[in-house]
NULUM-232948 format. One record per residue: residue in one letter; z, x, y of N, C-alpha, C in turn; chain. Coordinates in steps of 0.1 Angstrom, whole numbers, plus 5000, padded with zeros to 4 digits. Example, Ala and Ser with C-alpha at 12.3 -4.5 7.8 and 13.67 -1.06 7.14 Angstrom:
NULUM-232948
<site aa="A" n_up="5078" n_east="5132" n_north="4943" ca_up="5078" ca_east="5123" ca_north="4955" c_up="5078" c_east="5132" c_north="4967" ch="A"/>
<site aa="S" n_up="5071" n_east="5128" n_north="4978" ca_up="5071" ca_east="5137" ca_north="4989" c_up="5079" c_east="5129" c_north="5000" ch="A"/>
end
This chain:
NULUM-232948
<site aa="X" n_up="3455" n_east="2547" n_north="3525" ca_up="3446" ca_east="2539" ca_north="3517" c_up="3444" c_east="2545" c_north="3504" ch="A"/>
<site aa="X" n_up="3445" n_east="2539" n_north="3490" ca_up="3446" ca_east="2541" ca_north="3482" c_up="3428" c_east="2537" c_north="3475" ch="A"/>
<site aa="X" n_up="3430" n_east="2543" n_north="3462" ca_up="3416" ca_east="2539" ca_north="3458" c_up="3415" c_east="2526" c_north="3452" ch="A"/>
<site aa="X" n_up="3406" n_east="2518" n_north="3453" ca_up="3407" ca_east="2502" ca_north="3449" c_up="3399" c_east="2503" c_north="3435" ch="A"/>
<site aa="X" n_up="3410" n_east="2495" n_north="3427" ca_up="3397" ca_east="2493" ca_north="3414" c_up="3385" c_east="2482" c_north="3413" ch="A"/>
<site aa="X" n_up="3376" n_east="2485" n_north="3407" ca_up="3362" ca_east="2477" ca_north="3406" c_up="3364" c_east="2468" c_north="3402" ch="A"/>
<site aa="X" n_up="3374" n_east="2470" n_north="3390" ca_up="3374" ca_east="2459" ca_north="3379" c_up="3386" c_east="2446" c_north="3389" ch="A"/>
<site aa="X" n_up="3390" n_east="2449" n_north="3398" ca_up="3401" ca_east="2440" ca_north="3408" c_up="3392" c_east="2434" c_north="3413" ch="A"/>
<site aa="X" n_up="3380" n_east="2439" n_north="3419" ca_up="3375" ca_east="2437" ca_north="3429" c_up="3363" c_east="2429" c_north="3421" ch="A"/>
<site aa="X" n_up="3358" n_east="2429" n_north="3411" ca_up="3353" ca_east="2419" ca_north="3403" c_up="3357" c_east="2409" c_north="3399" ch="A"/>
<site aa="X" n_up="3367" n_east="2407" n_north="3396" ca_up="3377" ca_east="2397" ca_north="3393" c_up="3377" c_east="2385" c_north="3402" ch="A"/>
<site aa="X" n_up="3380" n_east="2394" n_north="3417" ca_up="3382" ca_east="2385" ca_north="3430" c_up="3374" c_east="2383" c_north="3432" ch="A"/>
<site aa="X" n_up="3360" n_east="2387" n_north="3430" ca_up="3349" ca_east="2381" ca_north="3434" c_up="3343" c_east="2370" c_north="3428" ch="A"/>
<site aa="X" n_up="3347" n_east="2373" n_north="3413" ca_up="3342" ca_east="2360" ca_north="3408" c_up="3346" c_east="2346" c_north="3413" ch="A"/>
<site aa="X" n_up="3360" n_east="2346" n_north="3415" ca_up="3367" ca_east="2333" ca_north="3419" c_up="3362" c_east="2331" c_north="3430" ch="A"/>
<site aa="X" n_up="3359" n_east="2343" n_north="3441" ca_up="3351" ca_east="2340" ca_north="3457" c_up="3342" c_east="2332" c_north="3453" ch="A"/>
<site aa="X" n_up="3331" n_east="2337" n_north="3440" ca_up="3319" ca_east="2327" ca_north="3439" c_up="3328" c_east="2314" c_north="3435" ch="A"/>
<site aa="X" n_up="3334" n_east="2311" n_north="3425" ca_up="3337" ca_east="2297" ca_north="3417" c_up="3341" c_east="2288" c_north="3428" ch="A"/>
<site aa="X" n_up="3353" n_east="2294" n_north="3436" ca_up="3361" ca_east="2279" ca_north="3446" c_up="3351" c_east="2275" c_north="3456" ch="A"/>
<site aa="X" n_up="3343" n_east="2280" n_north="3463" ca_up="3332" ca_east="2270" ca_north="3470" c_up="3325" c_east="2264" c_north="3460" ch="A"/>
<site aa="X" n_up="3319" n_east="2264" n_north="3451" ca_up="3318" ca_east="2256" ca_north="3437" c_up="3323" c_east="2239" c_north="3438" ch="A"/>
<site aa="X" n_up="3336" n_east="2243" n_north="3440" ca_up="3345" ca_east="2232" ca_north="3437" c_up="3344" c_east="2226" c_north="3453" ch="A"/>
<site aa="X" n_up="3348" n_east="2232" n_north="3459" ca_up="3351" ca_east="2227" ca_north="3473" c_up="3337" c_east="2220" c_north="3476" ch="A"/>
<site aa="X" n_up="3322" n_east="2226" n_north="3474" ca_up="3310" ca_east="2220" ca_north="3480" c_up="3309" c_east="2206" c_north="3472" ch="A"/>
<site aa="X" n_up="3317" n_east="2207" n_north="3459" ca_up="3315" ca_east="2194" ca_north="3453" c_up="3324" c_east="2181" c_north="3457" ch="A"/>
<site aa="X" n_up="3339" n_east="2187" n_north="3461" ca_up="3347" ca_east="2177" ca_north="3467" c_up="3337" c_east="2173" c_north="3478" ch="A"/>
<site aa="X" n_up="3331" n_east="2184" n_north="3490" ca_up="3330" ca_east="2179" ca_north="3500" c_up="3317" c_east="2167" c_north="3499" ch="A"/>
<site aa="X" n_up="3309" n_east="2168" n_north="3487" ca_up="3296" ca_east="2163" ca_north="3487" c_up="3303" c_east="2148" c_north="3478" ch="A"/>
<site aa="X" n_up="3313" n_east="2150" n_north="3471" ca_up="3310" ca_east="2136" ca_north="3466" c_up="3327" c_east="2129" c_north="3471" ch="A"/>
<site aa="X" n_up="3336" n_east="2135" n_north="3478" ca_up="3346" ca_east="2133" ca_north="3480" c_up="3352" c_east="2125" c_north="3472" ch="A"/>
<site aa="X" n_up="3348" n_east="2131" n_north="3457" ca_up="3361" ca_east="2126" ca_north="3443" c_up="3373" c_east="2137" c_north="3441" ch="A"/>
<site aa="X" n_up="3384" n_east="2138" n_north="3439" ca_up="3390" ca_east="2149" ca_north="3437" c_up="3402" c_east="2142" c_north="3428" ch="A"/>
<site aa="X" n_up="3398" n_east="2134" n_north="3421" ca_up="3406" ca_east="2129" ca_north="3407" c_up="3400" c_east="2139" c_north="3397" ch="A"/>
<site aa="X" n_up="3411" n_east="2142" n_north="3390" ca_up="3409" ca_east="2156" ca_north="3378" c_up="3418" c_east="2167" c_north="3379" ch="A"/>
<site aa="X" n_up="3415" n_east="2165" n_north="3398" ca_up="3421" ca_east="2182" ca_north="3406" c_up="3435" c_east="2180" c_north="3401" ch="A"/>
<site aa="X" n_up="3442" n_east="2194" n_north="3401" ca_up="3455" ca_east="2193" ca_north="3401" c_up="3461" c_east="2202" c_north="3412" ch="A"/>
<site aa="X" n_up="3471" n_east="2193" n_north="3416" ca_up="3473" ca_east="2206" ca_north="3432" c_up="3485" c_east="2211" c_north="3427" ch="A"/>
<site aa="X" n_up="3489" n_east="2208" n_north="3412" ca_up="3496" ca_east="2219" ca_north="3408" c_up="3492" c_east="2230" c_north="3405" ch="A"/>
<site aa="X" n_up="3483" n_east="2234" n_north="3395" ca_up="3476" ca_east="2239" ca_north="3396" c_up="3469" c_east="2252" c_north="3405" ch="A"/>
<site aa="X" n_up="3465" n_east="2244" n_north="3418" ca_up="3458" ca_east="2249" ca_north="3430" c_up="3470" c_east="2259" c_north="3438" ch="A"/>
<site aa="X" n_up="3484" n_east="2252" n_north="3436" ca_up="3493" ca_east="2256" ca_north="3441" c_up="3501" c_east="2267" c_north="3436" ch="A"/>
<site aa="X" n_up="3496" n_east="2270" n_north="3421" ca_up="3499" ca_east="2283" ca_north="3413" c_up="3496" c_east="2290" c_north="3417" ch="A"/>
<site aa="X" n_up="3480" n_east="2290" n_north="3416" ca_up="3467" ca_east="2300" ca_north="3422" c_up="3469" c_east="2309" c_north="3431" ch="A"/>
<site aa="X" n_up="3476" n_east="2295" n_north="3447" ca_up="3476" ca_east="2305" ca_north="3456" c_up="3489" c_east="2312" c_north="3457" ch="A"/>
<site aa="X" n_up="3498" n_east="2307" n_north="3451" ca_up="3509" ca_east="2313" ca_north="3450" c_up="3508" c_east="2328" c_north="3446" ch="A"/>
<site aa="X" n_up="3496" n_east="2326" n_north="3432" ca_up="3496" ca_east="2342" ca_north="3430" c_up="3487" c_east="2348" c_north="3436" ch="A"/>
<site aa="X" n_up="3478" n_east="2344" n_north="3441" ca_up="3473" ca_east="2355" ca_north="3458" c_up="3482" c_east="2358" c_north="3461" ch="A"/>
<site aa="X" n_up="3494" n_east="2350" n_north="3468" ca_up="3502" ca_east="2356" ca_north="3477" c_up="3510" c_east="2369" c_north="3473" ch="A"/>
<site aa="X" n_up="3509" n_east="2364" n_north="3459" ca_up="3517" ca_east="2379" ca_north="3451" c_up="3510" c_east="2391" c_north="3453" ch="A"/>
<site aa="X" n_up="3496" n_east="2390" n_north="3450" ca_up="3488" ca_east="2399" ca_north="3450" c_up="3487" c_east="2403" c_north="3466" ch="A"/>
<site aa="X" n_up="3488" n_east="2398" n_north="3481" ca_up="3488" ca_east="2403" ca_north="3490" c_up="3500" c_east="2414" c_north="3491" ch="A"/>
<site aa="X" n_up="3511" n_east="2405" n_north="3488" ca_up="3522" ca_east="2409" ca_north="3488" c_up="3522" c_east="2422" c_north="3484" ch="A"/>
<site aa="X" n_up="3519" n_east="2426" n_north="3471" ca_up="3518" ca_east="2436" ca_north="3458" c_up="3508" c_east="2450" c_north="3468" ch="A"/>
<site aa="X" n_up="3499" n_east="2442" n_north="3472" ca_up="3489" ca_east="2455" ca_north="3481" c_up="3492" c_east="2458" c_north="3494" ch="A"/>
<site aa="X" n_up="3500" n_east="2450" n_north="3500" ca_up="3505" ca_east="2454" ca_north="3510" c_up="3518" c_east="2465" c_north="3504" ch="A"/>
<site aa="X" n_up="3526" n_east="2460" n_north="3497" ca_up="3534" ca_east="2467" ca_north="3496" c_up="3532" c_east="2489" c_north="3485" ch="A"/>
<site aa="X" n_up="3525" n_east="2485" n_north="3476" ca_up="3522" ca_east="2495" ca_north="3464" c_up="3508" c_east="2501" c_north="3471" ch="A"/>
<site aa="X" n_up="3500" n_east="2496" n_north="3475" ca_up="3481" ca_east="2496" ca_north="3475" c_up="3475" c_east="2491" c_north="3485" ch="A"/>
<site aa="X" n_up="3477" n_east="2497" n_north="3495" ca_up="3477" ca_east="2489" ca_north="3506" c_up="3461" c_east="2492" c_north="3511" ch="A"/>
<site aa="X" n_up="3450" n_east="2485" n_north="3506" ca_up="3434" ca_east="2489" ca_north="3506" c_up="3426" c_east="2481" c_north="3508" ch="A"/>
<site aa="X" n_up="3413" n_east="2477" n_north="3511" ca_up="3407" ca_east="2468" ca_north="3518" c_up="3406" c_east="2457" c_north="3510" ch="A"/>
<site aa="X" n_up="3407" n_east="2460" n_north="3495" ca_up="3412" ca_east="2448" ca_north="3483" c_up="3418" c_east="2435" c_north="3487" ch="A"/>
<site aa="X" n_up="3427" n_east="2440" n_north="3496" ca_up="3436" ca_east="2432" ca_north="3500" c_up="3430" c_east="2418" c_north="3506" ch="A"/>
<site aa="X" n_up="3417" n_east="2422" n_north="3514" ca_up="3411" ca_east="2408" ca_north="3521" c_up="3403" c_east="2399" c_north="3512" ch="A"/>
<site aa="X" n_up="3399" n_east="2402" n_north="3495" ca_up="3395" ca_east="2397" ca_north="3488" c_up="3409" c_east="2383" c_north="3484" ch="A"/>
<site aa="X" n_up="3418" n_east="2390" n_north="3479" ca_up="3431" ca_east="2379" ca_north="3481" c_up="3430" c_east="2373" c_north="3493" ch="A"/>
<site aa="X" n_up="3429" n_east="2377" n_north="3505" ca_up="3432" ca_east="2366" ca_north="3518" c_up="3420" c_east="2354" c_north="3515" ch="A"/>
<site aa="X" n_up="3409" n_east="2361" n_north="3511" ca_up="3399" ca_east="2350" ca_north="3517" c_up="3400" c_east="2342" c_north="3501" ch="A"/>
<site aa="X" n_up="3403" n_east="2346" n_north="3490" ca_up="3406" ca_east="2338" ca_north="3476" c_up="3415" c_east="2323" c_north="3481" ch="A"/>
<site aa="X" n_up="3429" n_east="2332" n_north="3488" ca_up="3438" ca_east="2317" ca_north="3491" c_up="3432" c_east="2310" c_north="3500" ch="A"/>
<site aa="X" n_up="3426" n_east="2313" n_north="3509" ca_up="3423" ca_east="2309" ca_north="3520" c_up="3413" c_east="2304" c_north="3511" ch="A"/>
<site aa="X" n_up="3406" n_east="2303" n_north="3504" ca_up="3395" ca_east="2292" ca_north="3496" c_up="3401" c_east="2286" c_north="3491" ch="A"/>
<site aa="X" n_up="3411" n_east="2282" n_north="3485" ca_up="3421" ca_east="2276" ca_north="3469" c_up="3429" c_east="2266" c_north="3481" ch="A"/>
<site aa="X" n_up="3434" n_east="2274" n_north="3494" ca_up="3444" ca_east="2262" ca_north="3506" c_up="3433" c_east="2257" c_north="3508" ch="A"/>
<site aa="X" n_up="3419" n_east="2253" n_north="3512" ca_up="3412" ca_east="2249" ca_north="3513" c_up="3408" c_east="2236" c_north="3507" ch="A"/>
<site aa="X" n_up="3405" n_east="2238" n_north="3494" ca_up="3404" ca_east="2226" ca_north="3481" c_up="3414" c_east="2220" c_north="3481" ch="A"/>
<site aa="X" n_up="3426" n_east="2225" n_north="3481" ca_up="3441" ca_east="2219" ca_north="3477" c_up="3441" c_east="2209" c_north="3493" ch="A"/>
<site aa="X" n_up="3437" n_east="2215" n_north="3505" ca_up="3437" ca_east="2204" ca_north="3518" c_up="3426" c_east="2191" c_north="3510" ch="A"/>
<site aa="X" n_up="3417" n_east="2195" n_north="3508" ca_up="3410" ca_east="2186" ca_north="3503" c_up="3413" c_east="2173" c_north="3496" ch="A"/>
<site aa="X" n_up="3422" n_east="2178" n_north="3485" ca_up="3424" ca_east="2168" ca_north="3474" c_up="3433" c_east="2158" c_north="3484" ch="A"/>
<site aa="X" n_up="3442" n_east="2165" n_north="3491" ca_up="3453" ca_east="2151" ca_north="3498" c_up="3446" c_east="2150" c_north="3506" ch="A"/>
<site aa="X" n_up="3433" n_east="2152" n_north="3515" ca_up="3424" ca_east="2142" ca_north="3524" c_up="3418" c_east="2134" c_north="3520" ch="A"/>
<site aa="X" n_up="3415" n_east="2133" n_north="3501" ca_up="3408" ca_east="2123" ca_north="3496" c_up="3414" c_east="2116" c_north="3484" ch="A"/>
<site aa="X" n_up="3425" n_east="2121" n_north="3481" ca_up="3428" ca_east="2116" ca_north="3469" c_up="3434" c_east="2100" c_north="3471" ch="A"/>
<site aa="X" n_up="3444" n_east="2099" n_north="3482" ca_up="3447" ca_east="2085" ca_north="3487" c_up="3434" c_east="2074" c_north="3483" ch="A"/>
<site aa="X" n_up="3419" n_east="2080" n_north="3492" ca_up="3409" ca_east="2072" ca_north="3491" c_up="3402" c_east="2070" c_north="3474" ch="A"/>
<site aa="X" n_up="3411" n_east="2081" n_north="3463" ca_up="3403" ca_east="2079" ca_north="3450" c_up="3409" c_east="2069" c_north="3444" ch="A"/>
<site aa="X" n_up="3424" n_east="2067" n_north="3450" ca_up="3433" ca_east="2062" ca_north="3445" c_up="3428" c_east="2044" c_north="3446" ch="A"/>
<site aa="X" n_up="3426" n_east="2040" n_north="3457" ca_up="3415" ca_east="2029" ca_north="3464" c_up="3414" c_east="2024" c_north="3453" ch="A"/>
<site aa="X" n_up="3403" n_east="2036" n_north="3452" ca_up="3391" ca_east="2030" ca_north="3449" c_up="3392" c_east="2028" c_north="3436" ch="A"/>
<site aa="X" n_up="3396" n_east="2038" n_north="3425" ca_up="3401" ca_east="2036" ca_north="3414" c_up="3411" c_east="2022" c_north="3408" ch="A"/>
<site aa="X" n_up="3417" n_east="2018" n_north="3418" ca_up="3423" ca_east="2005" ca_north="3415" c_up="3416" c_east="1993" c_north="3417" ch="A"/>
<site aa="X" n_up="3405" n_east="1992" n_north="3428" ca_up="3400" ca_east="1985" ca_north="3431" c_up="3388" c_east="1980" c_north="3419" ch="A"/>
<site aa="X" n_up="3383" n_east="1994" n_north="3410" ca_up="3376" ca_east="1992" ca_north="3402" c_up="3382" c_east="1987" c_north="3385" ch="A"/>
<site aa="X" n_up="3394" n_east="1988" n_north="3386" ca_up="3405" ca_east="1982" ca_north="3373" c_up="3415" c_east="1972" c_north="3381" ch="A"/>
<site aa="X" n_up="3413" n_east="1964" n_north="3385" ca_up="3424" ca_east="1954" ca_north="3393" c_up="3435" c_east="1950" c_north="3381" ch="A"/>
<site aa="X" n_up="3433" n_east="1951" n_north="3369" ca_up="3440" ca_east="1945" ca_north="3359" c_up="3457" c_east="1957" c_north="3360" ch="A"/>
<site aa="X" n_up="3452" n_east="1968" n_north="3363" ca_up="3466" ca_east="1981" ca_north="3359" c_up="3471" c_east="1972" c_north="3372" ch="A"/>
end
């Protein structure tokens, strides 16, 4: 085990705080027009790097900060295709003219 830096480990923290943010608000008003699951799909892509990177160079308890990051971001990103069909609805229903 290697020594973890602060400044990583601040980083990841902040986003720990931000994505429930987002997620408590999908879950509270189940809009998720805006989201982009491209976007979402970068994100976790680069956790994965970052697990990848510590498993392989830095292998330190850092590491669970990335698991539980993606594991928030796959989270939101399940979200948006549980509801986005229903934004889609409803968004047409409220412009019948497009």
């Amino acid at each position: 085990m290697s020594d973890f830096s602060i400044w990583e480990v601040l980083f990841l923290l902040c986003f720990a705080v931000s994505w429930p943010v987002s997620i408590a608000k999908s879950l509270r008003t189940k809009v998720v027009i805006g989201k982009s699951p491209l976007f979402m799909s970068l994100i976790i892509l680069g956790y994965i790097f970052g697990i990848i990177h510590k498993s392989l160079y830095s292998n330190d308890i850092v590491i669970w900060l990335y698991v539980f990051n993606a594991a928030l971001v796959s989270f939101d990103l399940f979200l948006y295709f549980l509801y986005i069909g229903r934004n889609r609805r409803e968004l047409m229903n409220q412009n019948p003219q497009k």
